[in-house]
MDAnalysis code that builds the backbone (N, CA, C; Angstrom):
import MDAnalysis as mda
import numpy as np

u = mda.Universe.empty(384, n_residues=128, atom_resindex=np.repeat(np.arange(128), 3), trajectory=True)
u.add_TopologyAttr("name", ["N", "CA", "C"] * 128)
u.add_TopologyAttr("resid", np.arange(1, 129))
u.add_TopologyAttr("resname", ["UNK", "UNK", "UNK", "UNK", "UNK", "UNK", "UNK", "UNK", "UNK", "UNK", "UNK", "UNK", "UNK", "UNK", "UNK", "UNK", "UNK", "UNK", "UNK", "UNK", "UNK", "UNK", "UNK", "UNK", "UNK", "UNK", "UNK", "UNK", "UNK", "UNK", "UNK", "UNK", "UNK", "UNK", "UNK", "UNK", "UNK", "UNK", "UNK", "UNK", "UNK", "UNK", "UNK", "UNK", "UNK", "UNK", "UNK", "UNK", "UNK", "UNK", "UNK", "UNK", "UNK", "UNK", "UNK", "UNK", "UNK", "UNK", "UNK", "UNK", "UNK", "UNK", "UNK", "UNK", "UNK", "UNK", "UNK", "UNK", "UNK", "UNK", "UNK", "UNK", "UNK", "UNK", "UNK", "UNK", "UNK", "UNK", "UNK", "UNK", "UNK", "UNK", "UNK", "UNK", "UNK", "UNK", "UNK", "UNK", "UNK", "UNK", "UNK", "UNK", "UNK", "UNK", "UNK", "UNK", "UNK", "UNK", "UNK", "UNK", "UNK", "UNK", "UNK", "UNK", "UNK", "UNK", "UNK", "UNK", "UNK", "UNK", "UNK", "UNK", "UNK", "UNK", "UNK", "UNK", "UNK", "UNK", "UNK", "UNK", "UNK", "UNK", "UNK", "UNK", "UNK", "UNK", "UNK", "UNK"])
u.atoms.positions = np.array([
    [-19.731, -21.876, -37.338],
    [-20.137, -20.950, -36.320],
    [-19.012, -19.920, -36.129],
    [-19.295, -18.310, -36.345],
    [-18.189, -17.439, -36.212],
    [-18.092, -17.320, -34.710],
    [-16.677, -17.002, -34.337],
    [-16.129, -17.260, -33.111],
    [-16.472, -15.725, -32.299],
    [-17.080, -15.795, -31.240],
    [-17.220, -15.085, -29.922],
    [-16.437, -13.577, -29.527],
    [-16.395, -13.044, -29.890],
    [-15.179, -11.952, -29.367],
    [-16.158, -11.388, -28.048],
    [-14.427, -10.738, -27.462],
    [-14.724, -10.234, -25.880],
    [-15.366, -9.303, -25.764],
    [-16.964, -9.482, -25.303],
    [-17.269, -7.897, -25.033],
    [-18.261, -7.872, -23.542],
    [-18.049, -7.133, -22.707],
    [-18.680, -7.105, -21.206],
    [-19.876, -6.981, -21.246],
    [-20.414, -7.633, -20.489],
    [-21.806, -7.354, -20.251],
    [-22.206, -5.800, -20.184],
    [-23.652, -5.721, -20.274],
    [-23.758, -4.363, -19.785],
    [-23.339, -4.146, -18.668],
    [-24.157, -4.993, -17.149],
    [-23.722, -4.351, -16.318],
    [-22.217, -3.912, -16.076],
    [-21.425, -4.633, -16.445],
    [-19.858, -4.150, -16.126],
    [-19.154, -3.537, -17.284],
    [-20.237, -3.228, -18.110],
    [-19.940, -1.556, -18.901],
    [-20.144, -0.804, -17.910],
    [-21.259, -0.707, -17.282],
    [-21.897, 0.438, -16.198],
    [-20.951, 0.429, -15.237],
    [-20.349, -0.494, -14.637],
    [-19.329, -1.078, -13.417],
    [-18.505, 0.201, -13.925],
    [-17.688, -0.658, -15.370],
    [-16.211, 0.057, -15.779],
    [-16.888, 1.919, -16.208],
    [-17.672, 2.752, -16.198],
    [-18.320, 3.630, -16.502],
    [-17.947, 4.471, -15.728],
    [-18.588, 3.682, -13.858],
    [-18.344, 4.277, -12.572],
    [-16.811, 4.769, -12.394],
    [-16.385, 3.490, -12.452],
    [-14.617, 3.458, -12.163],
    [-13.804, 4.219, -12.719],
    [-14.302, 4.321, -14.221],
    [-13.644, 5.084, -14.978],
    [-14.191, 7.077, -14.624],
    [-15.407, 6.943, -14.052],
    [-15.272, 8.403, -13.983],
    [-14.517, 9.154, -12.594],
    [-14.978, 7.586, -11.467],
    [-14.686, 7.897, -10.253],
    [-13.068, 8.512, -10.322],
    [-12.284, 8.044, -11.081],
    [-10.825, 7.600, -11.107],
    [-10.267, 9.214, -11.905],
    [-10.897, 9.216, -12.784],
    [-10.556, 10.955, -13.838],
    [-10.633, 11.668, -12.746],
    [-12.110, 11.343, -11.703],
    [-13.187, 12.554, -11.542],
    [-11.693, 12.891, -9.842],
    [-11.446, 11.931, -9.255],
    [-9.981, 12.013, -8.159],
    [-9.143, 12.701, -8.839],
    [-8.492, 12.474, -9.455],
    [-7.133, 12.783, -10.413],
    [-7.018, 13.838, -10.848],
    [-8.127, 14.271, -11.335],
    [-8.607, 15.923, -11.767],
    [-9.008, 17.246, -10.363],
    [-9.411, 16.115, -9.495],
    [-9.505, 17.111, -8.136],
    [-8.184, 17.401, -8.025],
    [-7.266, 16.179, -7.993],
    [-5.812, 16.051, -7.162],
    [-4.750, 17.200, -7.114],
    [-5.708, 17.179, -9.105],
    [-4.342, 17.812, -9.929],
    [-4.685, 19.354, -9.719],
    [-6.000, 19.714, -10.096],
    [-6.035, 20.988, -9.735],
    [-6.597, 21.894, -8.381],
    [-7.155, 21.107, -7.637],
    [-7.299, 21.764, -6.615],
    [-5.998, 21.888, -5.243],
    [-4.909, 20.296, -5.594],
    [-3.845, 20.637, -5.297],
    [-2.576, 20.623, -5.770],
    [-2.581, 20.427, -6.541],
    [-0.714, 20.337, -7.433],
    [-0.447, 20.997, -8.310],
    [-2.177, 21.643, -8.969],
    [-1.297, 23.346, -9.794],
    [-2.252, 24.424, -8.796],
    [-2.550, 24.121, -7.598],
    [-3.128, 25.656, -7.003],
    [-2.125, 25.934, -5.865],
    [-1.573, 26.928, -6.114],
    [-0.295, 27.506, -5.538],
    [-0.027, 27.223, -3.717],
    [-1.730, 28.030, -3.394],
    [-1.255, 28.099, -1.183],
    [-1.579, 26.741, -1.104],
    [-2.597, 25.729, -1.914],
    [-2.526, 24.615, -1.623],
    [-1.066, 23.439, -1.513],
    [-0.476, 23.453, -2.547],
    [1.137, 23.356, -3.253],
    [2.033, 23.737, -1.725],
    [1.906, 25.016, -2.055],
    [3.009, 25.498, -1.267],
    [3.097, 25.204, 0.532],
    [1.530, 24.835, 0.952],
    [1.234, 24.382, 2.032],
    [1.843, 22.952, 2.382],
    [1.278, 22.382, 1.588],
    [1.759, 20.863, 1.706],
    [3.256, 20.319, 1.704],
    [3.408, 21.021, 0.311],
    [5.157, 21.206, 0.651],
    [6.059, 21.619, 1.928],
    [4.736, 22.772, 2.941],
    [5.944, 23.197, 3.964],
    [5.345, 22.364, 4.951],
    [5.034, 21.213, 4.704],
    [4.517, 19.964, 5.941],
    [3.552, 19.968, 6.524],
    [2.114, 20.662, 5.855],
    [0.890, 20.541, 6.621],
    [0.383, 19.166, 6.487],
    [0.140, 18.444, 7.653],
    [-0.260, 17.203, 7.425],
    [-2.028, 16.959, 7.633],
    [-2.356, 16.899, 6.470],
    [-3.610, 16.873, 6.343],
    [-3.907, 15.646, 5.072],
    [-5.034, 15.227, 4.805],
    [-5.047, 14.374, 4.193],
    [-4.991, 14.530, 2.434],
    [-5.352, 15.533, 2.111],
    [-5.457, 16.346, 0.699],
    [-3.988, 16.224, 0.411],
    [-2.851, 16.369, 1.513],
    [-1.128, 16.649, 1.619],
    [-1.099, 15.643, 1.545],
    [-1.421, 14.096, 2.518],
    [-0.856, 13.356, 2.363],
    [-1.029, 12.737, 0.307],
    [-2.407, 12.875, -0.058],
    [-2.540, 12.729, -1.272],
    [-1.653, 12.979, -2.778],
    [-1.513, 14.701, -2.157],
    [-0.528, 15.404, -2.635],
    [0.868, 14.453, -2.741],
    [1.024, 14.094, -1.573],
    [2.746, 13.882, -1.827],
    [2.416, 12.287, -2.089],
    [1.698, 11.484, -1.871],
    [1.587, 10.351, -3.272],
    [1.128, 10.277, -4.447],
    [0.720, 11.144, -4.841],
    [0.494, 10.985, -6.027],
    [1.887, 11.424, -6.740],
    [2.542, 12.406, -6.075],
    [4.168, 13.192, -6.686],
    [4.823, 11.941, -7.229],
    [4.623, 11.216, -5.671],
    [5.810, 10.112, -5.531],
    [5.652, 9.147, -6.559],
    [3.756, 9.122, -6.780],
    [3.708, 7.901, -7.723],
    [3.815, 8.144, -9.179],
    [3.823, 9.201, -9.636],
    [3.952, 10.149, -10.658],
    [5.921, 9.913, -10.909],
    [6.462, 10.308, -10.524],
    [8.079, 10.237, -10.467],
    [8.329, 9.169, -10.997],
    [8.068, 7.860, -10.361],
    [8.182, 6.269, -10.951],
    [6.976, 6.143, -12.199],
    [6.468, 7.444, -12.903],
    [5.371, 6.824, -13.802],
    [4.530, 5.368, -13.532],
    [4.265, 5.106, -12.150],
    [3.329, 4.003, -11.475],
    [2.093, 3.940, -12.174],
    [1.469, 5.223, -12.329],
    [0.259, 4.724, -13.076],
    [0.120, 4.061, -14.385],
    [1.133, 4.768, -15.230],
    [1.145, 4.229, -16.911],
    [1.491, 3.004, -16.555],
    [2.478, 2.829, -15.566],
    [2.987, 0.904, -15.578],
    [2.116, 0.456, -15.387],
    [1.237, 0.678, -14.514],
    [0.017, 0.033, -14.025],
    [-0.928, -0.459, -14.951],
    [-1.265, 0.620, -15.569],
    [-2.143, 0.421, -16.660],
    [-2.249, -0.567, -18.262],
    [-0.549, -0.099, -18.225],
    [0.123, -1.042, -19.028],
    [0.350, -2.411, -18.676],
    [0.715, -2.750, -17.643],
    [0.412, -3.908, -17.423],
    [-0.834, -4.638, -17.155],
    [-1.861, -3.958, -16.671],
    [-3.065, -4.647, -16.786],
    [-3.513, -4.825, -17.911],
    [-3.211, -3.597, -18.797],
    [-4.232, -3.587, -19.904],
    [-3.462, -4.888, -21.101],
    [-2.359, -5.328, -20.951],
    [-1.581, -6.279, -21.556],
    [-1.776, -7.679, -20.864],
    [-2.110, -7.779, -19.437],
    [-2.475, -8.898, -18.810],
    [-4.041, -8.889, -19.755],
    [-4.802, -8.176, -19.562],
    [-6.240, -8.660, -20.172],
    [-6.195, -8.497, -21.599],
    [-5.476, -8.093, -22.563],
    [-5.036, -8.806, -23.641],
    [-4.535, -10.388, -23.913],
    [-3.986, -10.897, -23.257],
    [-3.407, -11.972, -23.114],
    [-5.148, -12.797, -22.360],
    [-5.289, -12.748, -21.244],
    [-6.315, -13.276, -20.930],
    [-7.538, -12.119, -20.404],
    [-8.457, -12.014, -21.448],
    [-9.419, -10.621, -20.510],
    [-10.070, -11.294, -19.288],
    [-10.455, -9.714, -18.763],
    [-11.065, -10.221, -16.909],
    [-11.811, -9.077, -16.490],
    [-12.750, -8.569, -16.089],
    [-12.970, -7.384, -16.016],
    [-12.184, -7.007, -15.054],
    [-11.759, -7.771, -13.622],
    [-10.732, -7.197, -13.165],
    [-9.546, -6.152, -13.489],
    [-9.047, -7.341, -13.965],
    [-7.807, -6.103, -15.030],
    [-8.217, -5.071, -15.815],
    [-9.480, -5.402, -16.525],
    [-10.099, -3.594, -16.937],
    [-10.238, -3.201, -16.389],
    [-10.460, -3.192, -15.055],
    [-11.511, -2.084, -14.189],
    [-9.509, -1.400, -13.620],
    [-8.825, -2.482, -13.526],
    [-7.269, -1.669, -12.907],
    [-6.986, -0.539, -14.067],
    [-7.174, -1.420, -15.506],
    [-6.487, -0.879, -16.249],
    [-6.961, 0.833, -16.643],
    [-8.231, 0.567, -16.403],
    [-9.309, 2.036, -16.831],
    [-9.158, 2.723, -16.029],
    [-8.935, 2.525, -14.192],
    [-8.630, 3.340, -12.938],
    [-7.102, 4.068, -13.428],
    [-6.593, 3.003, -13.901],
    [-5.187, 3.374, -13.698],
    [-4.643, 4.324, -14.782],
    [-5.039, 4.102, -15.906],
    [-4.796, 4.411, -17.204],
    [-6.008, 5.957, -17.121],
    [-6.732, 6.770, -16.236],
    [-7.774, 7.584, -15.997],
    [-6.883, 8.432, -15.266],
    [-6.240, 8.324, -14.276],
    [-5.528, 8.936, -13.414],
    [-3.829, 9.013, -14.089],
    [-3.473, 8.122, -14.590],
    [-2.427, 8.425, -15.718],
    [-2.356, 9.458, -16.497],
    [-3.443, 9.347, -17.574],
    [-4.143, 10.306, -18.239],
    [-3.732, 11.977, -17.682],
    [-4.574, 11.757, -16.987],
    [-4.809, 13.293, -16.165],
    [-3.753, 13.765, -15.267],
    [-2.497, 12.982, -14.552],
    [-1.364, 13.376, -13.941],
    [-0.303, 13.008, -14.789],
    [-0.278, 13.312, -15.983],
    [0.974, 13.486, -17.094],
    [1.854, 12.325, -16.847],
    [1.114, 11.192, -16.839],
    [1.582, 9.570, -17.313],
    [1.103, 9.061, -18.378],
    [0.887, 10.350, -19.429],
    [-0.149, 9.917, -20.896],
    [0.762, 9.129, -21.811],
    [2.096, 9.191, -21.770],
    [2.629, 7.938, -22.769],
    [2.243, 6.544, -23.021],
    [2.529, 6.086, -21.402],
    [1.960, 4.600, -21.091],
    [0.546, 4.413, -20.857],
    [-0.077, 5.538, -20.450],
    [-1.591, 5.015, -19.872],
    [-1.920, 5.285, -21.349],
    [-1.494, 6.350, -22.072],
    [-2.859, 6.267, -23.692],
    [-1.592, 4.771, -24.172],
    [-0.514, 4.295, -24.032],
    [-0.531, 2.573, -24.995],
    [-1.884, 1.906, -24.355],
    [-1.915, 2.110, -22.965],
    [-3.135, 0.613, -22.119],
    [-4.096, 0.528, -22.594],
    [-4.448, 1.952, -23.226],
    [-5.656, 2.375, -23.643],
    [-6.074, 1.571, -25.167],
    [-4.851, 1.724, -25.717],
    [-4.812, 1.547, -26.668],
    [-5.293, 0.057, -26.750],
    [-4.644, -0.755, -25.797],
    [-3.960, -1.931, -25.831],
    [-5.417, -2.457, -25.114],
    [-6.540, -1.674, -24.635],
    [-7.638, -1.986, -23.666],
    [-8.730, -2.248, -25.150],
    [-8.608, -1.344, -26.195],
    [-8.833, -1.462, -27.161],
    [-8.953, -2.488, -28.551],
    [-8.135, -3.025, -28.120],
    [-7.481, -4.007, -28.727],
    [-7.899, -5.621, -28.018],
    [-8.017, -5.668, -26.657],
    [-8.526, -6.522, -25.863],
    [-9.914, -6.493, -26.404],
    [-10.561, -5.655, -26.985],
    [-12.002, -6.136, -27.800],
    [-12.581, -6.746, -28.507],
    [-11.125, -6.786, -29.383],
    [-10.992, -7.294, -30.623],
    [-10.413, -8.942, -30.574],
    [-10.780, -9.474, -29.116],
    [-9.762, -10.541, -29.444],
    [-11.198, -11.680, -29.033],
    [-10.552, -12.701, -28.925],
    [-11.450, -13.956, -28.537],
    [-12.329, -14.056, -27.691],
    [-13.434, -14.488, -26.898],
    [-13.743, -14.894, -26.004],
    [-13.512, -15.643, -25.166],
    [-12.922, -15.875, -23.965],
    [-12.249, -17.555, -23.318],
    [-13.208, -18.118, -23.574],
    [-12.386, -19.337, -23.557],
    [-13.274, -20.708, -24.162],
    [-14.393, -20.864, -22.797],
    [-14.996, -21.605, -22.554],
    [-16.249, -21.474, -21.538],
    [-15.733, -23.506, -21.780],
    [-16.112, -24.441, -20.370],
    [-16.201, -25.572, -20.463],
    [-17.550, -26.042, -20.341],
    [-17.820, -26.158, -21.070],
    [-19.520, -27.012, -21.223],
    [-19.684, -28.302, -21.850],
    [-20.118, -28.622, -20.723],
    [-19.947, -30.814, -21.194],
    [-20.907, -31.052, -22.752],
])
Protein backbone atom coordinates (compact mmCIF):
# COMPACT_ATOMS: atom_id res chain seq x y z
CA UNK A 1 0.00 0.00 0.00
CA UNK A 2 1.71 3.44 -1.16
CA UNK A 3 1.95 5.75 1.75
CA UNK A 4 -0.55 8.86 2.25
CA UNK A 5 1.01 12.25 1.66
CA UNK A 6 -0.30 15.56 3.28
CA UNK A 7 -2.88 17.19 1.45
CA UNK A 8 -6.00 19.41 3.07
CA UNK A 9 -9.19 18.84 2.57
CA UNK A 10 -11.05 20.96 0.34
CA UNK A 11 -12.75 22.77 2.76
CA UNK A 12 -9.49 24.10 4.39
CA UNK A 13 -8.12 24.75 0.91
CA UNK A 14 -11.13 27.22 0.81
CA UNK A 15 -10.32 28.13 4.71
CA UNK A 16 -6.42 28.70 3.70
CA UNK A 17 -7.81 30.65 0.23
CA UNK A 18 -9.78 33.19 2.58
CA UNK A 19 -6.77 33.76 4.90
CA UNK A 20 -4.49 33.90 2.39
CA UNK A 21 -6.33 36.66 0.47
CA UNK A 22 -7.70 38.33 3.61
CA UNK A 23 -3.93 38.72 4.80
CA UNK A 24 -2.26 40.11 1.05
CA UNK A 25 -5.65 41.86 0.62
CA UNK A 26 -4.58 44.05 4.63
CA UNK A 27 -0.97 44.30 3.80
CA UNK A 28 -1.50 45.75 0.41
CA UNK A 29 -4.07 48.33 1.87
CA UNK A 30 -1.38 48.99 4.71
CA UNK A 31 1.31 49.41 2.36
CA UNK A 32 -0.18 51.62 -0.06
CA UNK A 33 -2.82 53.50 1.13
CA UNK A 34 -0.51 54.22 4.15
CA UNK A 35 3.26 53.75 4.14
CA UNK A 36 4.00 54.81 0.50
CA UNK A 37 1.07 57.62 0.33
CA UNK A 38 2.83 60.66 1.45
CA UNK A 39 -0.17 63.11 3.74
CA UNK A 40 -1.12 59.70 4.94
CA UNK A 41 2.84 58.86 6.06
CA UNK A 42 3.51 62.14 6.98
CA UNK A 43 0.30 62.43 9.19
CA UNK A 44 0.84 59.56 11.23
CA UNK A 45 4.32 60.23 11.71
CA UNK A 46 3.39 63.77 13.19
CA UNK A 47 1.10 61.77 15.86
CA UNK A 48 -2.37 61.58 14.49
CA UNK A 49 -3.84 58.96 16.52
CA UNK A 50 -6.21 57.21 14.56
CA UNK A 51 -6.43 53.68 13.92
CA UNK A 52 -5.00 53.37 10.16
CA UNK A 53 -1.70 55.29 12.43
CA UNK A 54 -1.91 53.07 14.98
CA UNK A 55 -1.56 50.23 12.11
CA UNK A 56 0.92 52.26 10.44
CA UNK A 57 3.32 52.34 13.26
CA UNK A 58 2.96 48.41 13.83
CA UNK A 59 3.40 47.21 11.08
CA UNK A 60 6.96 49.68 10.86
CA UNK A 61 7.74 48.23 14.15
CA UNK A 62 6.97 44.72 13.04
CA UNK A 63 8.69 45.11 9.78
CA UNK A 64 12.17 46.42 11.58
CA UNK A 65 12.42 42.98 13.60
CA UNK A 66 11.42 41.18 10.12
CA UNK A 67 8.43 39.53 12.54
CA UNK A 68 6.59 38.44 9.72
CA UNK A 69 9.26 36.31 7.71
CA UNK A 70 10.12 34.81 11.34
CA UNK A 71 6.75 34.08 11.70
CA UNK A 72 6.21 32.44 8.73
CA UNK A 73 9.32 30.66 8.88
CA UNK A 74 8.71 29.24 11.79
CA UNK A 75 5.37 28.00 11.22
CA UNK A 76 5.94 26.94 7.94
CA UNK A 77 9.00 24.64 9.46
CA UNK A 78 6.80 23.67 12.53
CA UNK A 79 4.22 22.13 9.88
CA UNK A 80 7.00 20.56 8.04
CA UNK A 81 8.08 18.71 10.94
CA UNK A 82 4.44 17.97 12.01
CA UNK A 83 1.60 19.48 9.46
CA UNK A 84 -1.62 21.20 11.05
CA UNK A 85 -3.65 23.44 9.22
CA UNK A 86 -3.14 25.67 12.04
CA UNK A 87 0.35 26.41 11.32
CA UNK A 88 -0.63 26.83 7.57
CA UNK A 89 -3.19 29.08 8.01
CA UNK A 90 -0.15 31.25 10.43
CA UNK A 91 2.21 30.39 7.97
CA UNK A 92 0.12 31.68 4.69
CA UNK A 93 -1.21 34.93 6.92
CA UNK A 94 2.16 35.51 7.81
CA UNK A 95 4.27 34.66 4.92
CA UNK A 96 1.15 37.03 2.67
CA UNK A 97 1.84 40.08 4.62
CA UNK A 98 5.66 39.34 4.60
CA UNK A 99 5.48 39.10 1.03
CA UNK A 100 3.93 42.40 0.46
CA UNK A 101 5.80 44.57 3.39
CA UNK A 102 9.40 43.68 2.11
CA UNK A 103 9.96 40.56 4.49
CA UNK A 104 10.25 38.52 1.07
CA UNK A 105 13.55 36.72 2.08
CA UNK A 106 12.07 34.69 4.91
CA UNK A 107 8.39 34.67 4.04
CA UNK A 108 9.23 33.37 0.12
CA UNK A 109 11.82 30.35 2.34
CA UNK A 110 8.08 29.51 4.40
CA UNK A 111 6.70 29.46 1.26
CA UNK A 112 8.92 27.47 -0.01
CA UNK A 113 9.17 25.31 2.95
CA UNK A 114 4.90 25.36 2.96
CA UNK A 115 5.62 23.66 -0.28
CA UNK A 116 7.52 21.16 0.68
CA UNK A 117 5.13 20.30 3.71
CA UNK A 118 3.10 18.66 0.68
CA UNK A 119 5.36 16.55 -0.19
CA UNK A 120 5.77 14.86 3.04
CA UNK A 121 3.78 12.08 4.96
CA UNK A 122 0.51 11.99 6.32
CA UNK A 123 0.40 11.62 10.37
CA UNK A 124 -0.13 8.35 11.19
CA UNK A 125 -4.03 8.25 12.23
CA UNK A 126 -4.61 5.49 15.39
CA UNK A 127 -7.14 3.01 14.32
CA UNK A 128 -7.60 -0.18 16.38
Amino acid sequence: MPERLYLPTPRQIQWLLVIGFLSVGQALYLRYLAIEHAPTSLACQGGLQTWLCFSFRTAITLYEHSVFGWLALVAAALNLIRPSIVLITVAVAAAGVGLVLHNANLAALAVALLVLSLARRAPATDTP
